[in-house]
Each structure stands twice: as C-alpha cells, then as structure tokens.
C-alpha positions, 0 to 999 in steps of 0.5 A: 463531464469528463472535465469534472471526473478529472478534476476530483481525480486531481482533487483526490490526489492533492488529498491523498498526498496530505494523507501520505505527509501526515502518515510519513510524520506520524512515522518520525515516532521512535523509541525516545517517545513515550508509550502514549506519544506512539500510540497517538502517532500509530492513530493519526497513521491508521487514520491516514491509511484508511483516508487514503484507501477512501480517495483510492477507492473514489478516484477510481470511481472518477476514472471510471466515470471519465472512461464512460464520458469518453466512450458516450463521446466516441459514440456520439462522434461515430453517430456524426460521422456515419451522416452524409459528410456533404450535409450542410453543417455536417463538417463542423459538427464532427470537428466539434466531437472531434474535440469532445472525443479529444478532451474526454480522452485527456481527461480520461489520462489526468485522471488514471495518472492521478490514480496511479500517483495515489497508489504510490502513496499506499506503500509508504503509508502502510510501512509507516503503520507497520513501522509504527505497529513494531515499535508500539508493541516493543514499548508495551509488549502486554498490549502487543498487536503480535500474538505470543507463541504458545506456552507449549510451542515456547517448551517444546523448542527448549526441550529440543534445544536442550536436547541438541545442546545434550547430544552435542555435547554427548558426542563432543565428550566421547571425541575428546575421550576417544582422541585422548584414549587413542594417545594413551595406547598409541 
C-alpha cells in the first residue's frame, strides 16, 4: 500500500514539473508582446499555479497515506515480535515484516522527497504569475490588477512636495541674500 502512495507521489511530482515548465514558458512573455498575448500567457500561468497548489495538496495526502501504511506496518512487526521467538515459523514471520516496515519506510522517503521536489517548483511559478501580473498591468494600466492611489492621497503628497520645494527655496533665497548682504557691508 505504501508502494502505491509513493508512486502517485512520484506521479504527482513529473505532473507538477509539467506544471513549472508551462508556468516558467508563459513567463517568456514581455513587453514586445501584444496586450491579448500577455494575458493569454498570465492565464496558462494561473492555471499552472492552481494545477500545481493541486498536486501539492495531493501528494501530501499520499504521504501521508505511506506514513499510516508504514506505522500499520511497525505495528504489525512489533505484534510479531512480542510472540515466543522459539515458535515454529515465528523467525520467518518477523524477518518478512522486517521487510514490510523496511519497504514502507522507503516509501514513506520517495514520497516526502517527491513533496519536497514539488514545493520547489511553487517559488518559480508564483514569481512567473507575479512577473507576468506587472507586465500585463503596465500594457493596460486601465485594467491593472494594482489599485491606484487615492485622488486625495495623489494631492496631498503634491501639496507637500510643493510645499518642501517652496520652504526649500525660501530658505535657498534668504542664504543667497544673506551671504551677498554680508559682502556688501563687510
């Protein structure tokens, strides 16, 4: 059973490796590419991220499912080995759940390192999606993901721009008068 967990683990992993390569593909969009072509290309990327926070979602479900095979297996084995060990076929009995506990544990690795081989591909995808979100909103800033900043909060930095600009300047003048006055009388 936790053969099977680990081979949907592996399975999920060459699908979510698809995933990554259509995401990372989408990405090669840029500026040279027409309004439509980017959108298109932000879709295949969104869909390749949700496809992949899928096969995350079940291939920690399949490890999970091999760590319950493996304990069942550890449970079973210790059953074994708290019988008379001098029984007739007590000895083969134990060395064959040796061998399950052994094979579900190996399981229980290929598939946590599928799940972790997989969630190295959620970084690349989500920055592709991100990447391809910045360029789509600066070819149609009108139908730009981004909220714009509020009108008041746009005059309210200008007014104090332009009010740093006029005390600069202020202060600027008066230097420059000051200084040319002390020459004249000095």
């Amino acid at each position: 059973d936790g053969a099977r967990h680990a081979g949907e683990a592996e399975a999920g992993q060459l699908l979510a490796a698809g995933y990554a390569d259509r995401a990372t593909a989408a990405a090669t969009a840029d500026a040279t590419f027409t309004r439509d072509q980017v959108a298109a290309a932000l879709v295949e990327a969104r869909t390749a991220r949700d496809l992949l926070a899928a096969q995350v979602a079940a291939v920690t479900t399949s490890v999970e499912q091999a760590r319950a095979s493996l304990a069942t297996a550890v449970a079973n084995r210790d059953q074994v080995l708290a019988l008379p060990q001098g029984a007739p076929g007590v000895a083969a009995q134990a060395e064959y759940v040796n061998q399950v506990v052994a094979a579900a544990q190996v399981s229980v690795d290929r598939s946590a390192a599928a799940l972790a081989s997989i969630g190295s591909f959620t970084a690349p995808v989500d920055d592709a999606v991100l990447t391809l979100t910045a360029l789509a909103d600066r070819l149609d800033p009108a139908a730009s993901s981004t909220p714009l900043p509020d009108v008041a909060a746009v005059y309210a930095l200008g007014g104090v721009v332009l009010l740093g600009v006029g005390v600069a300047g202020v202060v600027a003048a008066g230097h420059v008068r000051t200084h040319h006055g002390r020459r004249r009388f000095a």
